[in-house]
C-alpha positions as CSV (number, residue, x, y, z in Angstrom):
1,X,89.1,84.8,73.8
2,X,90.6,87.8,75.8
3,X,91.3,91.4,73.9
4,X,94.3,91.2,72.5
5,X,93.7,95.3,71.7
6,X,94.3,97.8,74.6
7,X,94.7,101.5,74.1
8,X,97.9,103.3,74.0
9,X,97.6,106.0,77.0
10,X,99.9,108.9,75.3
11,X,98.0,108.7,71.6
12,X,94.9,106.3,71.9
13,X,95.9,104.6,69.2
14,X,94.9,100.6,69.5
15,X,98.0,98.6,69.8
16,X,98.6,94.8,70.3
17,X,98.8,93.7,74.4
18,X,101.8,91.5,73.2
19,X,103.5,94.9,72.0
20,X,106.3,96.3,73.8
21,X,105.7,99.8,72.4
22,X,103.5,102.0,70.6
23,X,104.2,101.1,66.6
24,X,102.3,104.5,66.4
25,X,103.8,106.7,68.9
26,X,106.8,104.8,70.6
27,X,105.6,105.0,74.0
28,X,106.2,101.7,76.0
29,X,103.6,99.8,76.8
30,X,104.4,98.5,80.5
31,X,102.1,95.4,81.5
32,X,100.3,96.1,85.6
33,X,102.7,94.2,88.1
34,X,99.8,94.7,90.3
35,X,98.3,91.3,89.6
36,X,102.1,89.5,90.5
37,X,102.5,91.8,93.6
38,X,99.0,90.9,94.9
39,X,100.1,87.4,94.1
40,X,103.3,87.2,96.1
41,X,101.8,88.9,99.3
42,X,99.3,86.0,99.0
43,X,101.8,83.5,99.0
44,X,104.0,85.4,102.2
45,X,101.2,85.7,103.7
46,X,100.0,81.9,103.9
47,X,103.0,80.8,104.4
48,X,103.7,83.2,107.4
49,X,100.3,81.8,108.8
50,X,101.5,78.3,108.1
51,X,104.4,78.6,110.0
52,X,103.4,80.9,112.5
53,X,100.9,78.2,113.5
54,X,103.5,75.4,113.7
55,X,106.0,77.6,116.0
56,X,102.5,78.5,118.6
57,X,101.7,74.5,118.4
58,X,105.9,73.8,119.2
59,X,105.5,76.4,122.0
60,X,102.6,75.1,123.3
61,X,103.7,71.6,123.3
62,X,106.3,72.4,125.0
63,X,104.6,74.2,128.1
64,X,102.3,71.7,128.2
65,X,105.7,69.3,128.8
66,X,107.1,71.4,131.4
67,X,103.8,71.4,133.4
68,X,103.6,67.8,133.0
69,X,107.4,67.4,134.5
70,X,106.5,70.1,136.9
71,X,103.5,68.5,138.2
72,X,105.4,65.0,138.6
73,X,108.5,66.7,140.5
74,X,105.6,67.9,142.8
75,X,104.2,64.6,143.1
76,X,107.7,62.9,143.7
77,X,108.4,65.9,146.5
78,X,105.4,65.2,148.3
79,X,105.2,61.3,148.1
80,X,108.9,61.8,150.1
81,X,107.4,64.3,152.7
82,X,104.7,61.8,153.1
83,X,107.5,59.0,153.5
84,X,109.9,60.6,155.6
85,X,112.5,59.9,152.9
């Protein structure tokens, strides 16, 4: 079972983590947003990566198209040189 007990900071009193504030000295008792901030830059983070990748695999599809049509315009301009047509 976690501690439901934490120290108050301004009077060191022990006070319940479900508390809002002190019952002793009425200082409020904030909870750390560190854990939900470390939490959210995880999830931005992947997701950036995630999609990130798929726009690099979309551009690189697509150069390897244009190279592809490139190479058969090349192919079509020299099999009419070769022709005479």
């Amino acid at each position: 079972m976690i501690n439901q007990i934490r120290s108050c900071p301004a009077c060191r009193s022990q006070v319940s983590r479900r508390a809002s504030r002190c019952p002793h000295c009425g200082r409020p008792m904030f909870r750390s947003v560190w854990p939900v901030v470390l939490l959210i830059v995880a999830v931005v983070g992947i997701l950036w990566l995630v999609f990130a990748g798929v726009g690099q695999a979309a551009k690189e599809r697509a150069i390897q198209e244009q190279r592809e049509a490139n190479s058969l315009q090349d192919y079509d301009r020299a099999m009419k040189r070769a022709t005479g047509n």
